[in-house]
N, C-alpha and C positions, 0 to 999 in steps of 0.2 A: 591400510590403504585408504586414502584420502579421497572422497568423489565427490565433490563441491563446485557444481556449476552453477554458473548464470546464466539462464535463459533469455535473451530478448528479443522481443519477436515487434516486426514492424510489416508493414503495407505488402511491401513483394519477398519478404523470405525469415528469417529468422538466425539469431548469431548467438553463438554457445562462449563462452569465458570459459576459459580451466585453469588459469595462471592466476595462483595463489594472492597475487597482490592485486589482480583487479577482482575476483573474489571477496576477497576481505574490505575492500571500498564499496563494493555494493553489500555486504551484511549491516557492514556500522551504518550506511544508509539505509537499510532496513528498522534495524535493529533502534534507529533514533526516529523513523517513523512510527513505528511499533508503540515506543516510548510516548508520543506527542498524540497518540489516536484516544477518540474516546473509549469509553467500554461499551458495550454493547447495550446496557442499559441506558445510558447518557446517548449514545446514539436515537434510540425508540424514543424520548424524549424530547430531542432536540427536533425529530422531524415531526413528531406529532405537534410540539410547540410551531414550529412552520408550518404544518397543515393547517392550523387554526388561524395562525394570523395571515394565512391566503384566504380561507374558508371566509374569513368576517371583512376581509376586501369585496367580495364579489357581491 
């Protein structure tokens, strides 16, 4: 048994996907987001690198 939903939730209510094919459009959209994210280390970095160079604006 397959239970693969999409959740999407907006302003006045929220909308569930269960059909396998728009399902699987939004994982590979997931899934290539996932792909293109930093890690979690490069993320600490890259905002500490922006804190600083706001910090020496001010």
């Amino acid at each position: 048994m397959d239970l693969d939903v999409v959740n999407l939730e907006y302003l006045d209510g929220a909308l569930y996907l269960e059909e396998d094919e728009s399902v699987e459009r939004y994982q590979l959209a997931f899934d290539e987001l996932r792909a293109a994210a930093l890690t979690s280390r490069q993320s600490m970095e890259l905002i500490s690198a922006v804190k600083r160079e706001f910090m020496n604006r001010a």
